[in-house]
GUVEX-718964 format. One line per 2 residues: number of its first residue (from 1); their letters; for each residue x, y, z of C-alpha. Coordinates in nm, 4 decimals, always signed. Example, Ala and Ser with C-alpha at 12.3 -4.5 7.8 and 13.67 -1.06 7.14 Angstrom:
// GUVEX-718964
1 = AS = +1.2300 -0.4500 +0.7800; +1.3670 -0.1060 +0.7140
// end
This chain:
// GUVEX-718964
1 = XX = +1.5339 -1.8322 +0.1686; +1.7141 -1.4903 +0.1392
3 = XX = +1.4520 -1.3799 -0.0867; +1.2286 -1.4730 +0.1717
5 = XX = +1.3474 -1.2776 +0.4087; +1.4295 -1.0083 +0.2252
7 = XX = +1.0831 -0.9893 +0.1069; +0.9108 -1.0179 +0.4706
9 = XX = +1.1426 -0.7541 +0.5920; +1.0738 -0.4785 +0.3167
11 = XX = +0.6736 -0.5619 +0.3332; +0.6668 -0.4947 +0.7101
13 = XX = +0.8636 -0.1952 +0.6308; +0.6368 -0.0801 +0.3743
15 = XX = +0.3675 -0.1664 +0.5963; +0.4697 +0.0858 +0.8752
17 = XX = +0.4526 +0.3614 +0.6898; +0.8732 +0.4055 +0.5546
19 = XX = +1.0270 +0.4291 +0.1958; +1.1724 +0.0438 +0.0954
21 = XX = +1.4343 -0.0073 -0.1084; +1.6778 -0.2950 -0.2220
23 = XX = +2.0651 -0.2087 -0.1731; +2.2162 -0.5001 -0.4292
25 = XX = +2.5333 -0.5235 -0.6239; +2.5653 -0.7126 -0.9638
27 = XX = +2.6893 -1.0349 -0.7993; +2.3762 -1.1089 -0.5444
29 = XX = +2.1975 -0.9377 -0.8569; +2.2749 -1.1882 -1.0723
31 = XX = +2.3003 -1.4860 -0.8770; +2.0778 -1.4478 -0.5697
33 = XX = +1.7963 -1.2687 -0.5836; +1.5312 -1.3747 -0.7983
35 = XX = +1.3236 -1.1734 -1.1120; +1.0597 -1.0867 -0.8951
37 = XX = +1.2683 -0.9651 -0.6222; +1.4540 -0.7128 -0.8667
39 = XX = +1.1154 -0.5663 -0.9819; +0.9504 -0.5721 -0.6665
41 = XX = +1.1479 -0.3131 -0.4884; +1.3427 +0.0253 -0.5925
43 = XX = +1.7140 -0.0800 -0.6444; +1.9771 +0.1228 -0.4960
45 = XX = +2.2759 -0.0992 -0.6856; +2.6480 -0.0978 -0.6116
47 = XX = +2.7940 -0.0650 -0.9127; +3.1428 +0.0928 -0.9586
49 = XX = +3.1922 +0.0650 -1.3789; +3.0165 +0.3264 -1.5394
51 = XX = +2.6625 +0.3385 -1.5782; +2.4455 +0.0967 -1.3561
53 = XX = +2.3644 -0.2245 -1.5810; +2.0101 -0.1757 -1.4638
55 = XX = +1.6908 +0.0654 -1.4140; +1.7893 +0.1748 -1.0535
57 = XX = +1.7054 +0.5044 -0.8242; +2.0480 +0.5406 -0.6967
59 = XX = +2.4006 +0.4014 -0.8122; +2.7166 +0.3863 -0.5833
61 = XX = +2.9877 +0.4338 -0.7501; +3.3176 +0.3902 -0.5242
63 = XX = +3.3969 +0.3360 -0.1725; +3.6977 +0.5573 -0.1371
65 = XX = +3.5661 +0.9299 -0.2137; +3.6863 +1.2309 +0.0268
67 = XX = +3.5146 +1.4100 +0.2090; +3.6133 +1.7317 +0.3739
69 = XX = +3.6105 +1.6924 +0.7364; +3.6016 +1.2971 +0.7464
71 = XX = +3.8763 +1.1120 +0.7787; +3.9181 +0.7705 +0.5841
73 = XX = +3.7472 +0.6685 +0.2778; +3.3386 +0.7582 +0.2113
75 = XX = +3.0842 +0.5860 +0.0134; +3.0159 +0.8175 -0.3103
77 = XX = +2.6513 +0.7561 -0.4833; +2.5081 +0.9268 -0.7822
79 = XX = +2.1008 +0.9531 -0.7375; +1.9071 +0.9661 -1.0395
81 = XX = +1.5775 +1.0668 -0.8537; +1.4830 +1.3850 -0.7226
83 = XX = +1.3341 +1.3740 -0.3575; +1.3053 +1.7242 -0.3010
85 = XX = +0.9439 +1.7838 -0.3784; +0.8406 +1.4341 -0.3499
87 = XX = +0.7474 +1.1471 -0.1189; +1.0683 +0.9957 +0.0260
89 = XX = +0.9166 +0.6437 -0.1154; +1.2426 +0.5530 -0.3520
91 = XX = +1.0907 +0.5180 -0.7104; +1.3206 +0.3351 -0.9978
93 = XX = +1.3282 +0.4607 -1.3285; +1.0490 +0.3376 -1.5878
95 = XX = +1.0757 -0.0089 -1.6413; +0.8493 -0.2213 -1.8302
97 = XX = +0.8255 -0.5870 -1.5992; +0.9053 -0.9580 -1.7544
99 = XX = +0.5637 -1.1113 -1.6225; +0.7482 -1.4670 -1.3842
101 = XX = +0.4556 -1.5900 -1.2586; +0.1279 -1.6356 -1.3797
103 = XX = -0.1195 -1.3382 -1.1970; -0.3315 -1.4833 -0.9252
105 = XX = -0.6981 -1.2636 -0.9058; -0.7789 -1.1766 -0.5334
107 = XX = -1.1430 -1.0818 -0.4529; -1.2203 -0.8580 -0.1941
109 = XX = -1.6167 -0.8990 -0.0208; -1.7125 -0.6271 +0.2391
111 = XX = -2.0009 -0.4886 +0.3972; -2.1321 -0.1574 +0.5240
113 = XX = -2.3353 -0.0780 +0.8240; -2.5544 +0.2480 +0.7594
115 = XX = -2.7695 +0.4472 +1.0167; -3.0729 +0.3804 +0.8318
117 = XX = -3.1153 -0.0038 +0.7059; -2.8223 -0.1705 +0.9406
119 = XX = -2.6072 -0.3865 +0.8147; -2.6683 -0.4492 +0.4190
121 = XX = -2.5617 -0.7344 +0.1817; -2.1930 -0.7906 +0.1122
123 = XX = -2.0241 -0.6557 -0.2279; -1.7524 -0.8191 -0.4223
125 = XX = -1.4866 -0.6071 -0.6004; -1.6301 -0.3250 -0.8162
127 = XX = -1.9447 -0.4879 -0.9767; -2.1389 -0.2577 -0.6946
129 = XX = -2.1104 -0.0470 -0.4024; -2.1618 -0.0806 -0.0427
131 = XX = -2.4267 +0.2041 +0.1098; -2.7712 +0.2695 +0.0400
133 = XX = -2.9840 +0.5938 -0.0313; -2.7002 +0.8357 +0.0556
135 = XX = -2.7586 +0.6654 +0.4463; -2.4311 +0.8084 +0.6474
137 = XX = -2.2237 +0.4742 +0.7007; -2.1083 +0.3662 +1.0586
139 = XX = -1.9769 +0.0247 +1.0164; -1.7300 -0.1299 +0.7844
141 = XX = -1.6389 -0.5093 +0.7438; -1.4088 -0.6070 +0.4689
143 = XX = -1.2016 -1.0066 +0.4090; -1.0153 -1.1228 +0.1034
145 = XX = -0.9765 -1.4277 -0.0771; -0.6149 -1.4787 -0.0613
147 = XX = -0.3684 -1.2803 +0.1402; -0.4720 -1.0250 +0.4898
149 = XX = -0.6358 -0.6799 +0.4714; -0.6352 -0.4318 +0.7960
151 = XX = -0.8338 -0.1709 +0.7936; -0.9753 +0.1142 +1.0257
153 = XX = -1.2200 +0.3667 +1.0207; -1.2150 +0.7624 +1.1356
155 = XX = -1.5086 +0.8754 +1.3037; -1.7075 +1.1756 +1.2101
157 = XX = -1.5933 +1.4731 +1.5001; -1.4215 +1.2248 +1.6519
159 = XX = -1.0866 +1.0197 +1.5800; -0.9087 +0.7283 +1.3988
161 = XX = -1.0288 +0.3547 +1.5212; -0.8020 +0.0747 +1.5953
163 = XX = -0.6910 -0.1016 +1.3440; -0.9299 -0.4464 +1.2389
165 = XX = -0.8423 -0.7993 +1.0628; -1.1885 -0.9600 +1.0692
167 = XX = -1.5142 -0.9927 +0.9061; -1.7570 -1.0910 +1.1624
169 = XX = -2.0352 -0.8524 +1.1973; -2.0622 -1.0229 +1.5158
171 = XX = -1.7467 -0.9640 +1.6556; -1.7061 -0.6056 +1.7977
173 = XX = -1.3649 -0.6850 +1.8772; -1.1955 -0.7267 +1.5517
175 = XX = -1.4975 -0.8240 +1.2992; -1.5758 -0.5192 +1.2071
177 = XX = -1.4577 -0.1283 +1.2067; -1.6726 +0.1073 +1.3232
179 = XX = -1.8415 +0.2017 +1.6736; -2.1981 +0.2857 +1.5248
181 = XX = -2.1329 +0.6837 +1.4943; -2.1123 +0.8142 +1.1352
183 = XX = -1.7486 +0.7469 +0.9758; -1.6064 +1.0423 +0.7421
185 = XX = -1.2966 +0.8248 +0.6403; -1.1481 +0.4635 +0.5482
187 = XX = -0.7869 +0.3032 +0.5295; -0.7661 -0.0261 +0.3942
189 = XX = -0.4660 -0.1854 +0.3574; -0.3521 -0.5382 +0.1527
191 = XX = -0.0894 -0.7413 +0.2725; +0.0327 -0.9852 -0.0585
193 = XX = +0.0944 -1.3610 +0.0508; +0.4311 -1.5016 -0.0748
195 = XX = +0.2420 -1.6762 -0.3188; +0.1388 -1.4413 -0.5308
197 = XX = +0.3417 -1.1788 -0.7458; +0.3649 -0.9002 -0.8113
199 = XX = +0.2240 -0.7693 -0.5322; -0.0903 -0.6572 -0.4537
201 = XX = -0.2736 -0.3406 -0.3416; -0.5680 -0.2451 -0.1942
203 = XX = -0.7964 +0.0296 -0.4223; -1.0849 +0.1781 -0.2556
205 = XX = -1.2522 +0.4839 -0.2594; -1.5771 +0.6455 -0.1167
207 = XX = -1.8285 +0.8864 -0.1679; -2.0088 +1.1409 +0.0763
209 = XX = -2.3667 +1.1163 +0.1582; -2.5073 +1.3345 -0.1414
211 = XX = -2.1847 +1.3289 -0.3125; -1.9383 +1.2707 -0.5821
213 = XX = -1.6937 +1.0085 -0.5434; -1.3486 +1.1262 -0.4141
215 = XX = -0.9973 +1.0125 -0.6067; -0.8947 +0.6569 -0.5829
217 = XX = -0.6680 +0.5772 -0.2686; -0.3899 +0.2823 -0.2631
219 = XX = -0.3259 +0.0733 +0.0205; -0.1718 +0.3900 +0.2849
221 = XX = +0.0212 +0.5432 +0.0106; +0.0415 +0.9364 +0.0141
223 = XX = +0.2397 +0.9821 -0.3091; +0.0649 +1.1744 -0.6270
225 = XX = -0.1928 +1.3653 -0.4348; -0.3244 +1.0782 -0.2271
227 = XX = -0.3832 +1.1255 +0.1106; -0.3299 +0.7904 +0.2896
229 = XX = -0.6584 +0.7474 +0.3238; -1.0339 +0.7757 +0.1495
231 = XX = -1.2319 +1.0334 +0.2568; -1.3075 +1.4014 +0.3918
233 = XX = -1.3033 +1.4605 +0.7459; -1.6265 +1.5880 +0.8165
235 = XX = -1.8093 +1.4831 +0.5606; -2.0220 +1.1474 +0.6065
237 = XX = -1.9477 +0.8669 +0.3974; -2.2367 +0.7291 +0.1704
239 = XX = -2.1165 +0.4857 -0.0562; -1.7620 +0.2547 -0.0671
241 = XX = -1.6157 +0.0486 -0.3073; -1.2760 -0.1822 -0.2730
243 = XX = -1.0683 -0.4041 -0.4629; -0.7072 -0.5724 -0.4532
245 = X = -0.5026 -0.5025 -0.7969
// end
């Protein structure tokens, strides 16, 4: 149950946009939270005897340091990550992962809208793309096998959508993103069930009518030059590909 929870909590944290991270020491460590767990999540680990015992981003090291101008006993932490420069997403040191469980595949299915042939034939994963003849796309609809996507769409000249769950073409609620003007930009984002590990993300990326395809985009990460986001505001999208790794 606590790795449960502790799971949920640091998903829906991810999921709102904030650096996650595990504070553990040795004892819940070893004896409460599980393998997956531990490699899951960036490990801030309380660990007062010399160097941590494992891969972590930041070690404390004692509870009764001094500080000038505090009274009382402070915290002291050594951080082997510089955040400087960098996302503030907490990232442990290399690792190489024990596999626990046996990888589930997910398969992601979606559909495009375009101005000039309407809604065309859903895709699965990578073995195509959705779009057709460089036709500006307006309308996005995208589901998953296993686990929740949301996803939302940002409107040529205009703005960002709401966020959608659905895939229902015929539901202009929450079937589909889009409001039938040209889009210039896509965020998809995966949401791993607790039954599969590790977890998941979504990988999509798009191309502009007439274009090359832009960089591959994660989930709503904005670390090593992504943006949050696929796409180039002003700049019609053509073609779109997802899938969940």
């Amino acid at each position: 149950m606590i790795n449960q929870m502790v799971n949920a909590f640091l998903s829906g944290v991810k999921a709102d946009g904030w650096g996650t991270a595990l504070y553990t020491n040795n004892d819940y460590r070893e004896n409460i939270f599980c393998a997956v767990t531990i490699e899951t999540w960036p490990i801030w680990l309380a660990d007062y005897a010399g160097a941590p015992d494992i891969s972590c981003f930041m070690q404390q090291t004692g509870s009764t340091g001094k500080v000038s101008g505090i009274s009382g006993n402070v915290d002291m932490n050594t951080c082997f990550k510089d955040f400087s420069a960098q996302s503030n997403t907490p990232t442990p040191a290399p690792v190489v992962p024990k596999p626990t469980t046996i990888p589930t595949a997910v398969t992601a299915i979606y559909r495009v809208r375009t101005v000039k042939h309407g809604w065309l034939s859903p895709v699965t994963d990578l073995k195509d793309y959705a779009g057709y003849q460089d036709s500006p796309i307006t309308d996005v609809s995208v589901r998953v096998t296993a686990g929740s996507v949301k996803y939302r769409v940002h409107v040529k000249g205009g703005g960002w959508l709401s966020y959608v769950t659905g895939y229902d073409i015929n539901d202009t609620n929450n079937g589909f993103a889009g409001n039938g003007s040209a889009i210039d930009a896509i965020e998809v984002y995966y949401n791993t069930p607790s039954g599969i590990r590790p977890l998941r993300r979504a990988k999509y990326r798009v191309a502009p009518v007439n274009g090359d395809y832009f960089s591959w985009q994660y989930d709503d990460e904005t670390s090593q030059g992504m943006d949050g986001y696929a796409g180039n505001f002003g700049h019609s999208i053509g073609k779109l590909q997802i899938a969940i790794e």
